[in-house]
C-alpha positions as CSV (number, residue, x, y, z in Angstrom):
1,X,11.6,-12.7,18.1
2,X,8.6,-13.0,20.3
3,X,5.2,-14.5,18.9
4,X,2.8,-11.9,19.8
5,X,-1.2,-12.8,20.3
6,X,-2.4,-8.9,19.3
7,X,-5.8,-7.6,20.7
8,X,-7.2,-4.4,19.9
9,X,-6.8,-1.9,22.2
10,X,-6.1,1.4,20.0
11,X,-8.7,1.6,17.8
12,X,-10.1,4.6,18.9
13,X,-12.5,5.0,15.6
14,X,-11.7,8.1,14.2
15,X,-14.6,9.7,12.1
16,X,-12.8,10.6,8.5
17,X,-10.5,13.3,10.2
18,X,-11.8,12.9,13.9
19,X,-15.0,15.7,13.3
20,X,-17.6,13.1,13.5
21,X,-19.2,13.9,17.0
22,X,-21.8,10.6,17.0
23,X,-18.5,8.2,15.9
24,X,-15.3,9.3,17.5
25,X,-14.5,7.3,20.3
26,X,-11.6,9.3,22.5
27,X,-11.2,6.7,24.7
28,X,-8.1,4.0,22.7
29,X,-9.4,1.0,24.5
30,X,-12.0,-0.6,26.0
31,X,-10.9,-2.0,28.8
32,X,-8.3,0.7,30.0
33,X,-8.7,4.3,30.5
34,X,-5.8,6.1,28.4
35,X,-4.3,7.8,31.3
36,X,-4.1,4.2,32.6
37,X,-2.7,2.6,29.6
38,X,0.0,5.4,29.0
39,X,1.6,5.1,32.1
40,X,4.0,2.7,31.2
41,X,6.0,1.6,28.3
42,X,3.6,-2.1,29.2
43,X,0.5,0.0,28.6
44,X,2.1,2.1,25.8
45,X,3.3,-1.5,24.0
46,X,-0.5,-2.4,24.1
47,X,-1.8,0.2,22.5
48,X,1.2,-0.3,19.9
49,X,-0.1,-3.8,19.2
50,X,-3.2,-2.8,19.1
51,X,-2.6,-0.5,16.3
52,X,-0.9,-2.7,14.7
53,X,-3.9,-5.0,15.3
54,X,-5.7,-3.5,12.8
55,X,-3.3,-3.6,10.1
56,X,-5.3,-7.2,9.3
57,X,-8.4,-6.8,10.8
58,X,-11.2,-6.9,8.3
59,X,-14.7,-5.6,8.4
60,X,-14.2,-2.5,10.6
61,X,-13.6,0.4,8.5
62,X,-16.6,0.6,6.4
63,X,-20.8,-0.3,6.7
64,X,-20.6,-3.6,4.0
65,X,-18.7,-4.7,1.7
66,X,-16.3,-6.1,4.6
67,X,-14.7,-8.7,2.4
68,X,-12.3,-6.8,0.4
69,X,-11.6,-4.7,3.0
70,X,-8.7,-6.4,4.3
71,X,-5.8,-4.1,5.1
72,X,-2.8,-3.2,3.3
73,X,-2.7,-6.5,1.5
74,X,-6.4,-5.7,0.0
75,X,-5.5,-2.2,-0.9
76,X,-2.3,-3.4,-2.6
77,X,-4.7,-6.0,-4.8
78,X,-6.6,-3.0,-5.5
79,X,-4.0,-0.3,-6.5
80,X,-2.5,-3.2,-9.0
81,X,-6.2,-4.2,-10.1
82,X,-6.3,-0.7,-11.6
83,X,-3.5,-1.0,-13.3
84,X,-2.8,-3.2,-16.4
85,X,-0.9,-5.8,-15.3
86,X,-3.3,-7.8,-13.4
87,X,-6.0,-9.2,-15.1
88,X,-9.2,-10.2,-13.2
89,X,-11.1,-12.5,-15.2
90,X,-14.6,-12.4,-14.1
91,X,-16.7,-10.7,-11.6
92,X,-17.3,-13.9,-10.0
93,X,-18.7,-12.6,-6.5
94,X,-18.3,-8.8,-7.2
95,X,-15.4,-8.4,-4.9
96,X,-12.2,-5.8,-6.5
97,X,-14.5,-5.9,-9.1
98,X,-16.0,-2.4,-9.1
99,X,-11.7,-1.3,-8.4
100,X,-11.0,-3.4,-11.6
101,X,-13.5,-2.2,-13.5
102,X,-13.4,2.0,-12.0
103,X,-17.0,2.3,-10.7
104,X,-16.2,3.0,-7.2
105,X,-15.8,6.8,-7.1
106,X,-19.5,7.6,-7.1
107,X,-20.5,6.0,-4.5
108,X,-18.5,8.2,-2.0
109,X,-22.2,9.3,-0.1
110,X,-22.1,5.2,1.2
111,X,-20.5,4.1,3.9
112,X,-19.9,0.7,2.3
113,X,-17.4,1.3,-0.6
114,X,-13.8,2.2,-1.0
115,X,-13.9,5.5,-0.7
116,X,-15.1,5.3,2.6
117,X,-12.7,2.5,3.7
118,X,-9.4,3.7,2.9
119,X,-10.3,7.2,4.2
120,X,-11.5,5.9,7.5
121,X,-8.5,2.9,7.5
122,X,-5.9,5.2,7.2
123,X,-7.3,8.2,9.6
124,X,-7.8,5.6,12.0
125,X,-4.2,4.7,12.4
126,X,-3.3,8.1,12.5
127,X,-5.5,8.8,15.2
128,X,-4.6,5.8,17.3
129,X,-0.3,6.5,17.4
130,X,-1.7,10.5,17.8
131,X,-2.6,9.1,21.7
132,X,0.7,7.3,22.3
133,X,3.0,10.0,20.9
134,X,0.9,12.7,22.4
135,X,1.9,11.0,26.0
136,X,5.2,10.3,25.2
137,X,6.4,12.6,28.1
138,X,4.4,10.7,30.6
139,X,5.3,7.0,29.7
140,X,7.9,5.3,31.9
141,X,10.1,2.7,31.7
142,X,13.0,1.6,29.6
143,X,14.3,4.4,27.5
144,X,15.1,2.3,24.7
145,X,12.2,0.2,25.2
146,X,10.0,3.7,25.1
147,X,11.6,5.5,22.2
148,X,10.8,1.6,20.0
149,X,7.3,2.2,20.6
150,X,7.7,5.9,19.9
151,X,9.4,5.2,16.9
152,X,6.8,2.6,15.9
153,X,4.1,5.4,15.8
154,X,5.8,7.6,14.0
155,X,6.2,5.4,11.3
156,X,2.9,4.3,11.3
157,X,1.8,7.8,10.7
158,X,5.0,8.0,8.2
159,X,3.4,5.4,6.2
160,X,-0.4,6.1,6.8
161,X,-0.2,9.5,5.5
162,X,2.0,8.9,2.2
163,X,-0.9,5.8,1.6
164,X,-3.3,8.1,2.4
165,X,-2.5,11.0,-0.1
166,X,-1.5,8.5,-2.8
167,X,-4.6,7.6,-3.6
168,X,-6.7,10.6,-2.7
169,X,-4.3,12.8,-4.4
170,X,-2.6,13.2,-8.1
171,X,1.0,12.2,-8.0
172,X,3.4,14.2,-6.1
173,X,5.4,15.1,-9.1
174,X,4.2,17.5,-10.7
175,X,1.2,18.4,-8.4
176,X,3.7,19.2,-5.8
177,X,1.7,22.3,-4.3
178,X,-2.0,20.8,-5.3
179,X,-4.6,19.5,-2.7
180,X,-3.7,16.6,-1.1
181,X,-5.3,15.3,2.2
182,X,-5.8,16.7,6.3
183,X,-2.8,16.3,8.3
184,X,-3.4,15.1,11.6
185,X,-0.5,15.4,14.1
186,X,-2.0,15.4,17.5
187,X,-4.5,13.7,19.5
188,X,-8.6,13.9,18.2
189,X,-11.3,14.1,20.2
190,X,-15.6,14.8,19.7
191,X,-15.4,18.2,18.5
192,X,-12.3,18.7,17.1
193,X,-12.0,21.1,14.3
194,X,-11.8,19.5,11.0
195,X,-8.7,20.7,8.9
196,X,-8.2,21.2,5.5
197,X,-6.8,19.6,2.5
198,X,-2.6,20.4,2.9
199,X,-1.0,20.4,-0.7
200,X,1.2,17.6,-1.4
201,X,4.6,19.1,-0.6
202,X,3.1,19.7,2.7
203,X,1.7,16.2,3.3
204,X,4.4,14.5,2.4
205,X,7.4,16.9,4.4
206,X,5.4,15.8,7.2
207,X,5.7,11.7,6.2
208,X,9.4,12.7,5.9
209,X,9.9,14.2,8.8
210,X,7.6,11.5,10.8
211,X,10.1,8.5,9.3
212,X,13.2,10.5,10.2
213,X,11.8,11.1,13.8
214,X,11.0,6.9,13.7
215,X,14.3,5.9,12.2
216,X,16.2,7.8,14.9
217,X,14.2,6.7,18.1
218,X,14.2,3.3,16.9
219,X,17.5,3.0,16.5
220,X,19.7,-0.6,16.8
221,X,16.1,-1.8,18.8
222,X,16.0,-4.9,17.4
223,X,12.6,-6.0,16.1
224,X,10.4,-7.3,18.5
225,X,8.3,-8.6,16.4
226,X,7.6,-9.4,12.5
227,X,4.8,-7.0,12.8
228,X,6.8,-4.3,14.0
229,X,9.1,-1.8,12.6
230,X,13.0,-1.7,12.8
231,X,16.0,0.4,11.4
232,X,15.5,-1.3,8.1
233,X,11.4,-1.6,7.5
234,X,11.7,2.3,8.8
235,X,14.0,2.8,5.9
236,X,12.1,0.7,3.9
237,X,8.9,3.3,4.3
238,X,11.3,6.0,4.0
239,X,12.6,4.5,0.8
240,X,8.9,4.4,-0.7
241,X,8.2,7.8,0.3
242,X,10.9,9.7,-1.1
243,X,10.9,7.3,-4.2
244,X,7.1,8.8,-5.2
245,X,8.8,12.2,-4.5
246,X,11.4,11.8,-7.1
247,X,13.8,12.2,-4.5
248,X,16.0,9.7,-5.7
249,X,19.4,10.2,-3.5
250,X,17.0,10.0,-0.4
251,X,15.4,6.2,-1.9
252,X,18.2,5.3,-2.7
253,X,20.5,5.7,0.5
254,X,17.3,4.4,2.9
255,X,17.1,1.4,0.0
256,X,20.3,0.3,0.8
257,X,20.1,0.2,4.4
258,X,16.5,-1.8,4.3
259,X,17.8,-4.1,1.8
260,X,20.5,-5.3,4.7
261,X,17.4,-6.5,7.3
262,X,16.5,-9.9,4.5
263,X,16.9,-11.6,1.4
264,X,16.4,-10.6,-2.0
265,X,17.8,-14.2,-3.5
266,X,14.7,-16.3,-5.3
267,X,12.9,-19.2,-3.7
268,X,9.9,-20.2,-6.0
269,X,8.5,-22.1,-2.9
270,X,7.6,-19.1,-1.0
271,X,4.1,-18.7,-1.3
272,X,3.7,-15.6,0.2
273,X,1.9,-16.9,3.5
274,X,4.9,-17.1,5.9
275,X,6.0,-13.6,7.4
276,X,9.1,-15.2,8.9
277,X,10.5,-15.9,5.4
278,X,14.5,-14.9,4.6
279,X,12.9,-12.2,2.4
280,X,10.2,-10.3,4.6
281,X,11.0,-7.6,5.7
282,X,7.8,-6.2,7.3
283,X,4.6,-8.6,7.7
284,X,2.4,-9.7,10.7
285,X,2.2,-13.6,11.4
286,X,-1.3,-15.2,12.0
287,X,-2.4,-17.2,14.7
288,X,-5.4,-19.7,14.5
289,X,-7.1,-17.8,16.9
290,X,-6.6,-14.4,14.7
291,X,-7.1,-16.1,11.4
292,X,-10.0,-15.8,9.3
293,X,-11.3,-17.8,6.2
294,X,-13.0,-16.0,3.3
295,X,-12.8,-12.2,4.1
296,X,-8.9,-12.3,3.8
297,X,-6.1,-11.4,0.5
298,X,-5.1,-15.2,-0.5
299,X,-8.5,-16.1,0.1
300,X,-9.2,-13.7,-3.7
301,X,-5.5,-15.1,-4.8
302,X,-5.7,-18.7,-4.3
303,X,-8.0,-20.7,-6.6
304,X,-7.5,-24.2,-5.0
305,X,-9.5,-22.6,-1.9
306,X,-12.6,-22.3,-3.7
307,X,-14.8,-19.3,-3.9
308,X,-13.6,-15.9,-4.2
309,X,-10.1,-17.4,-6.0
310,X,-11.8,-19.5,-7.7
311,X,-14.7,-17.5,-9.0
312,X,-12.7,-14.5,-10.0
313,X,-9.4,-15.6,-11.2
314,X,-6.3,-13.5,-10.8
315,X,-4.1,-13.4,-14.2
316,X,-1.1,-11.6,-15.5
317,X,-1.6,-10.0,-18.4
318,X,0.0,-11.8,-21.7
319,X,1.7,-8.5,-22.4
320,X,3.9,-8.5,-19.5
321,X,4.2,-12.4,-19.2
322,X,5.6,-12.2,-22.3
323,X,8.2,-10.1,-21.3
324,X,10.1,-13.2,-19.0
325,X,12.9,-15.3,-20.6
326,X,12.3,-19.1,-21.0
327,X,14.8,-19.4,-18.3
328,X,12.9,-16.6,-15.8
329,X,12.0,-19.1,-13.1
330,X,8.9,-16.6,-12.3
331,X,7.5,-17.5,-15.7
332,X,6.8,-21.1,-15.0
333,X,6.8,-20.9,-10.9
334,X,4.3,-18.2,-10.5
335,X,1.6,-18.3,-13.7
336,X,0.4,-20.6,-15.8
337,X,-1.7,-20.2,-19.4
338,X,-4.3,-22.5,-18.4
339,X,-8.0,-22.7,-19.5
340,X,-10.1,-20.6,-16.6
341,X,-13.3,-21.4,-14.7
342,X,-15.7,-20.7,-17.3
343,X,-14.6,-23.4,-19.2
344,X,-13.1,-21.3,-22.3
345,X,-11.0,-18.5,-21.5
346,X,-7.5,-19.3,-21.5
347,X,-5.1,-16.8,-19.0
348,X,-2.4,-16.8,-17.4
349,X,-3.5,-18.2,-13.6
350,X,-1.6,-16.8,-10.7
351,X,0.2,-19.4,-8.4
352,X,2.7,-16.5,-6.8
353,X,-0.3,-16.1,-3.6
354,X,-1.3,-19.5,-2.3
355,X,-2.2,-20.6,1.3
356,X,0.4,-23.4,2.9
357,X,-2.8,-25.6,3.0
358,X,-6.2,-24.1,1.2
359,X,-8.1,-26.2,4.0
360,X,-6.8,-24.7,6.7
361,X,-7.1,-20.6,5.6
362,X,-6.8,-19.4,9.4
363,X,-3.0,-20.2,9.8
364,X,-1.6,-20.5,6.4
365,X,-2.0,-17.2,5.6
366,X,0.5,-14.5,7.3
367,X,0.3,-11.0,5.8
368,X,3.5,-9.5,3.6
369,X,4.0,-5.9,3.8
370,X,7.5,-5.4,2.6
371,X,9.9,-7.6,0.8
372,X,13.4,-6.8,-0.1
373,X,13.5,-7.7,-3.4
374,X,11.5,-4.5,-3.8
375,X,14.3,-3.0,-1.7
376,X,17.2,-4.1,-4.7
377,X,14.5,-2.9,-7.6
378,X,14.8,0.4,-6.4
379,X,18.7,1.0,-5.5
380,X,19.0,-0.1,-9.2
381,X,16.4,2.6,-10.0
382,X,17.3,5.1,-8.5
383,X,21.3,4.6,-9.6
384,X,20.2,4.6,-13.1
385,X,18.2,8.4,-12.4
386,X,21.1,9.4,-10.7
387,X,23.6,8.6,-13.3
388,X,25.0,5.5,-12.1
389,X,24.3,3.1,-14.5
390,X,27.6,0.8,-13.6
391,X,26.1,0.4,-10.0
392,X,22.1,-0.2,-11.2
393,X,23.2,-2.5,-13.9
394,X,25.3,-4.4,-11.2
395,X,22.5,-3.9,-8.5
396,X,19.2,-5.5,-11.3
397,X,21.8,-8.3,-12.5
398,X,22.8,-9.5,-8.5
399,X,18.7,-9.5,-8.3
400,X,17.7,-10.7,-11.2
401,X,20.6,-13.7,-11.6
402,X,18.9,-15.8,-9.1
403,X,16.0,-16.0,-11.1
404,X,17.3,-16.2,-14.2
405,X,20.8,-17.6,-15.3
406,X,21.3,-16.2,-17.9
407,X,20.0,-12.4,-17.7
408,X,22.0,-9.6,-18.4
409,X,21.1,-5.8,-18.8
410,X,24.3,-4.6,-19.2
411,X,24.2,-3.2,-22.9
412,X,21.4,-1.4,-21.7
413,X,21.4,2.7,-21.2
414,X,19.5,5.7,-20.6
415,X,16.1,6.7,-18.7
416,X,13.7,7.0,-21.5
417,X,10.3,6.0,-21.1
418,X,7.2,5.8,-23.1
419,X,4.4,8.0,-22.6
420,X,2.6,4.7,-22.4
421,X,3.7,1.8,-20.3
422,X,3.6,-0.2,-23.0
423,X,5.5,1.9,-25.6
424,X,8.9,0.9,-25.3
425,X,12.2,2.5,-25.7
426,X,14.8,0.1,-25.0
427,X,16.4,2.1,-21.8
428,X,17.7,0.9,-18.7
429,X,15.3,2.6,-16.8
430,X,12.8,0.8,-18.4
431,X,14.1,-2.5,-18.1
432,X,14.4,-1.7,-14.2
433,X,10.7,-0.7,-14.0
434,X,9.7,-3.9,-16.6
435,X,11.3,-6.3,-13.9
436,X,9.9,-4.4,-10.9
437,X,6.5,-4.9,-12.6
438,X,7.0,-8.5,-12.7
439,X,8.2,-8.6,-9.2
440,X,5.5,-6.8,-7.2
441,X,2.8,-7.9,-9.1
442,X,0.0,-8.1,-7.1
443,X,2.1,-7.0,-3.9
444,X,2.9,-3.4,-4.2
445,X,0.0,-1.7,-5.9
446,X,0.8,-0.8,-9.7
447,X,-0.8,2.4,-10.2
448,X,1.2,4.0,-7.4
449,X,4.1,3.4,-9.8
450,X,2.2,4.7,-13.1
451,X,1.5,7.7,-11.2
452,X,4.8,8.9,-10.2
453,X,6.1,7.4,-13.4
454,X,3.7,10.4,-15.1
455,X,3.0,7.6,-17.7
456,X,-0.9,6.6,-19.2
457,X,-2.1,2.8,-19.4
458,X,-4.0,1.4,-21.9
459,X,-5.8,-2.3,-21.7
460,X,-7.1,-4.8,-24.5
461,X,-8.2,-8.4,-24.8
462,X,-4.9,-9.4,-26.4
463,X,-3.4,-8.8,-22.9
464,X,-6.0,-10.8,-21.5
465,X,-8.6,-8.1,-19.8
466,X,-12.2,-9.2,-20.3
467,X,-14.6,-6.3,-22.2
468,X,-15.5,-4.8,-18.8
469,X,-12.0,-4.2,-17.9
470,X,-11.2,-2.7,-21.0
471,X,-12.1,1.5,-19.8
472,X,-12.6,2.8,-23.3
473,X,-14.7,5.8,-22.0
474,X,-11.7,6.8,-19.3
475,X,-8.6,9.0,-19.7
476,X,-6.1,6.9,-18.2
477,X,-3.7,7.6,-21.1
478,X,-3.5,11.0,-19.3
479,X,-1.1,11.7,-16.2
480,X,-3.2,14.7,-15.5
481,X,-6.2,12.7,-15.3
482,X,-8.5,12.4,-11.7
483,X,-9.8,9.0,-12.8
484,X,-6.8,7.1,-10.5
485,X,-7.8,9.8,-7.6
486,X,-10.3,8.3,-4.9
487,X,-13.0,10.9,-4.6
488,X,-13.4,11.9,-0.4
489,X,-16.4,10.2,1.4
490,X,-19.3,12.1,2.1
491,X,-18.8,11.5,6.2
492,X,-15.9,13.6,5.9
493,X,-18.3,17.0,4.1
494,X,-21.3,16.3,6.9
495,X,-18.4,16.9,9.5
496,X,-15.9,18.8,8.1
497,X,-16.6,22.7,6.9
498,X,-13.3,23.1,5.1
499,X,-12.8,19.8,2.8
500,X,-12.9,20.1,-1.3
501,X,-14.5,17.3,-3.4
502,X,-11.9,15.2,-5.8
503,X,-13.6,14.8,-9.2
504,X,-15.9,11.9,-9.6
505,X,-15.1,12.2,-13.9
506,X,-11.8,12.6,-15.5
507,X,-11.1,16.2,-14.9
508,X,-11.4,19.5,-12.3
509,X,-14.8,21.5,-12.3
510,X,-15.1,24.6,-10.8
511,X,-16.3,23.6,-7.6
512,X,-14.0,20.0,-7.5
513,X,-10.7,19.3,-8.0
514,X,-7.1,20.4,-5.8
515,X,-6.8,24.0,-7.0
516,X,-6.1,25.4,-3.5
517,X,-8.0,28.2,-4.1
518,X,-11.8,25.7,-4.2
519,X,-10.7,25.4,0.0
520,X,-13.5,26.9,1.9
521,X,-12.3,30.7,3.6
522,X,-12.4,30.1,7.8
523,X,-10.4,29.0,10.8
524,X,-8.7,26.2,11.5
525,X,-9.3,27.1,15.3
């Protein structure tokens, strides 16, 4: 595969839905009209890489704050920050703090906070592969060349939109025909018609269909690059879509083709800073000239580089350390219970994200998107909800053997699970999940999983959480809760008639919430 130096050439800044007159930028690139760049698969590439550009560019989707804003990496820290099983230890200097600790969701009228960001991060991307699929018909060149980029885009949109309503939405099971977020599926431009919230079946059918449409133009295209998507990082999305659906046969079949493209063996010298590792599947390799030093994920991971790592240390919480065997070599390789930077509190410090060198941040740290151990973690899964406990016991024991010797689930049975995650019931299922938590900590994003788990979370200082962290005035023992829902940005109301506020509290009002019926009467046209 090809090295690729990436510039950015589609970030055509879409306005939270493309309504923003002042901020909408029609226009993909600077340097190359569109009808220019879309004449050719060459042009069509660029705009491709461009996109995917942005998938680690930090400091362009919000007004401040530009540190933790740091692409999918950052939003996966943040996702398993408001979970329980990561533990940040101190403010230090504020950064995932206000995630960790759940003050983010009032501050939706700023352009600086989270809200903001992920809206505008993820309608951005959308907009962007909106241009090059809208001039699909005009692009020439290689077929096969043409329907890679093609499939590319829709994939990006694929995965944009499911990211995009799992966080500004209440879990897909049951909420199935609830508010969701816009759906966006052709080109935006300064004027364009804002559109309204589509329920959650709706949104998601459309990711469906957008990975189908990618898997099928992609084809046998080998991938170009590390960066880009093939047959088996397409399945890979599709797999994570249709597993938050609880469509399990769908997971599991698109599992067990993305599981083919790497590695799920163990190697406790992976860092997590080399894309081109046996077990990536999806990632984007950093060049000096592309790197960055502070405002990027391992830089809030690694503690030997000083600052942010080092200020705020990154734990796993003694509950779920607990869990591993003596022999787990992920007990001793990737955490440590270790006295912290203030001296007294003892946790268990991270060592899973590290840089290749912490004095050289710019090209020891390549971005990880998708790994296939996850790939493994949820054939056995989704065998076990379909019945097929023979083929996930086999599936989590090939996984988990080459990290531990002497593991074994096969005595275990069922699908039961707690209402809490930390009530246990001794079923396979649970086991599954228990070792997928350990896994993907800090990679994945945890409360996606509570979510469309339909379980509640609670925290305490026994696991490790400091008094902040601890959310006693929150419902988060509640599926039904709003207070894992991202509340909508205020750009999006001053430019768009038909939106509905999330709550900023636990639960619906009578003006906020997804009842369908709160969506302002009007056109669409």
């Amino acid at each position: 595969m090809k090295k690729i130096v990436y510039a950015i050439i589609a970030i055509a800044t879409l306005s939270l839905t493309a309504c923003n007159k002042e901020l909408l930028n029609t226009n993909p690139t600077d340097a190359v009209t569109g009808d220019t760049m879309f004449t050719d698969a060459n042009g069509a590439m660029m705009a491709l890489n461009g996109t995917f550009r942005f998938m680690w560019q930090w400091g362009v989707t919000t007004t401040g704050n530009y540190h933790q804003c740091v692409g999918p990496q950052g939003y996966n820290l943040m996702a398993d920050l408001m979970g329980e099983d990561l533990v940040q230890a101190a403010q230090g200097n504020g950064w995932f703090w206000f995630d960790y600790i759940y003050n983010v969701k009032s501050r939706y009228t700023a352009g600086s906070w989270r809200s903001y960001d992920m809206w505008n991060y993820y309608y951005t991307l959308i907009s962007n592969v909106n241009y090059i699929l809208d001039a699909a018909e005009q692009i020439e060149g290689d077929p096969a060349e043409i329907n890679y980029i093609l499939g590319n885009a829709y994939a990006i949109r694929a995965w944009s939109l499911a990211y995009c309503a799992m966080i500004f939405a209440r879990s897909y099971i049951g909420h199935e025909d609830r508010l969701s977020v816009p759906i966006y599926t052709e080109p935006t431009f300064a004027g364009t018609t804002g559109k309204k919230r589509s329920t959650n079946r709706e949104v998601f059918a459309q990711a469906m269909s957008d990975i189908n449409e990618a898997i099928s133009l992609i084809g046998d295209h080998q991938q170009e690059h590390v960066t880009h998507i093939d047959k088996y990082v397409a399945n890979g999305i599709k797999a994570r879509i249709a597993l938050y659906m609880g469509d399990y046969q769908t997971a599991h079949d698109a599992a067990a083709i993305a599981v083919q493209g790497a590695s799920y063996a163990y190697d406790g010298n992976f860092k997590y800073n080399d894309a081109t590792h046996n077990s990536v599947l999806w990632g984007a390799e950093i060049i000096s000239t592309q790197g960055t030093t502070n405002p990027q994920f391992l830089a809030h991971m690694d503690y030997r580089f000083g600052g942010y790592g080092d200020a705020s240390r990154k734990c796993a919480s003694a509950w779920l350390y607990n869990k591993m065997s003596a022999t787990d070599k992920r007990a001793s390789d990737w955490w440590s219970y270790e006295v912290l930077k203030d001296g007294s509190t003892k946790g268990y410090q991270q060592y899973k994200f590290l840089f290749k060198d912490p004095s050289d941040p710019q090209t020891g740290a390549d971005h990880i998107f998708m790994r296939a151990p996850e790939m493994q973690l949820i054939i056995a899964e989704t065998a076990c909800r379909l019945g097929n406990e023979g083929e996930a016991v086999t599936a989590l024991n090939n996984l988990m053997k080459t990290r531990d010797a002497n593991y074994d689930c096969s005595g275990k049975t069922g699908t039961a699970m707690g209402a809490l995650t930390t009530d246990e019931t001794g079923s396979l299922l649970e086991e599954i999940i228990l070792q997928r938590r350990i896994e993907l900590w800090g990679e994945y994003g945890r409360i996606y999983d509570i979510k469309r788990l339909r379980q509640g979370f609670v925290r305490t200082t026994e696991m490790g959480h400091p008094s902040a962290g601890l959310l006693a005035t929150l419902h988060l023992d509640d599926p039904e809760s709003f207070d894992w829902v991202l509340t909508i940005p205020q750009a999006e109301f001053d430019a768009n008639k038909f939106m509905v506020q999330n709550p900023i509290n636990s639960y619906a009002t009578s003006t906020e919430g997804d009842d369908p019926a709160l969506t302002p009467a009007g056109s669409e046209e």
